[in-house]
N, C-alpha and C positions, 0 to 999 in steps of 0.2 A: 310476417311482416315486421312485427315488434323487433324479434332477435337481429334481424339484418341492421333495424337502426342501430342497434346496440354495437354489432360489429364493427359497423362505420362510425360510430362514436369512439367507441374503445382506439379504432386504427387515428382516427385522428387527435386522440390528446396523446397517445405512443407520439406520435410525432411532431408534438407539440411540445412534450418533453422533452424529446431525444433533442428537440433543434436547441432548445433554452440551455440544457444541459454543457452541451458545445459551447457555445457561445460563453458562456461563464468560464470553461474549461480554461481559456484560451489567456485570460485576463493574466497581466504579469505584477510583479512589484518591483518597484521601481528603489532601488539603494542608491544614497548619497555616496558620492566618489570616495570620500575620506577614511572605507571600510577598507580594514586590512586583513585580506584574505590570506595574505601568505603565510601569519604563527596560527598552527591550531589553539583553540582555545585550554582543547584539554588532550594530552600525548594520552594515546587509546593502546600505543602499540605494546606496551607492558604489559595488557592483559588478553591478550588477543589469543597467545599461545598457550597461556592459562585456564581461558574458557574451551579452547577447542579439548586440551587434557580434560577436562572436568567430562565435557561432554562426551566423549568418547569411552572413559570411566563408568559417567552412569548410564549411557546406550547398552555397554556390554554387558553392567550386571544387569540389566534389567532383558536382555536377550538370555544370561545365561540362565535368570530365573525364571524364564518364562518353556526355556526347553528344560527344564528338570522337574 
């Protein structure tokens, strides 16, 4: 008898969570109009191809020391 309360407890703070959790999810923020989305703040695109080289660098040595 004990364990079933606990099941039905357990199922109802699950669900008690899950609903709170949504509801917060949802909430937006709100920006003043005068925000200028259109200049990035910082140009990203100079290292972009940079990282992808590095990273494909040390994937390979580290595949080729792993087959040797």
């Amino acid at each position: 008898m004990k364990n079933k309360y606990n099941i039905k407890r357990l199922c109802f703070l699950v669900f008690l969570i899950s609903t709170l959790s949504i509801t917060t999810t949802n909430a937006q923020i709100i920006f003043p109009d005068d925000v200028n989305d259109e200049t990035p703040a910082v140009p990203i695109d100079g290292f972009v191809g940079l990282g992808i080289a590095a990273g494909i660098y040390f994937g390979a040595r580290k595949r080729s020391a792993r087959n040797n």
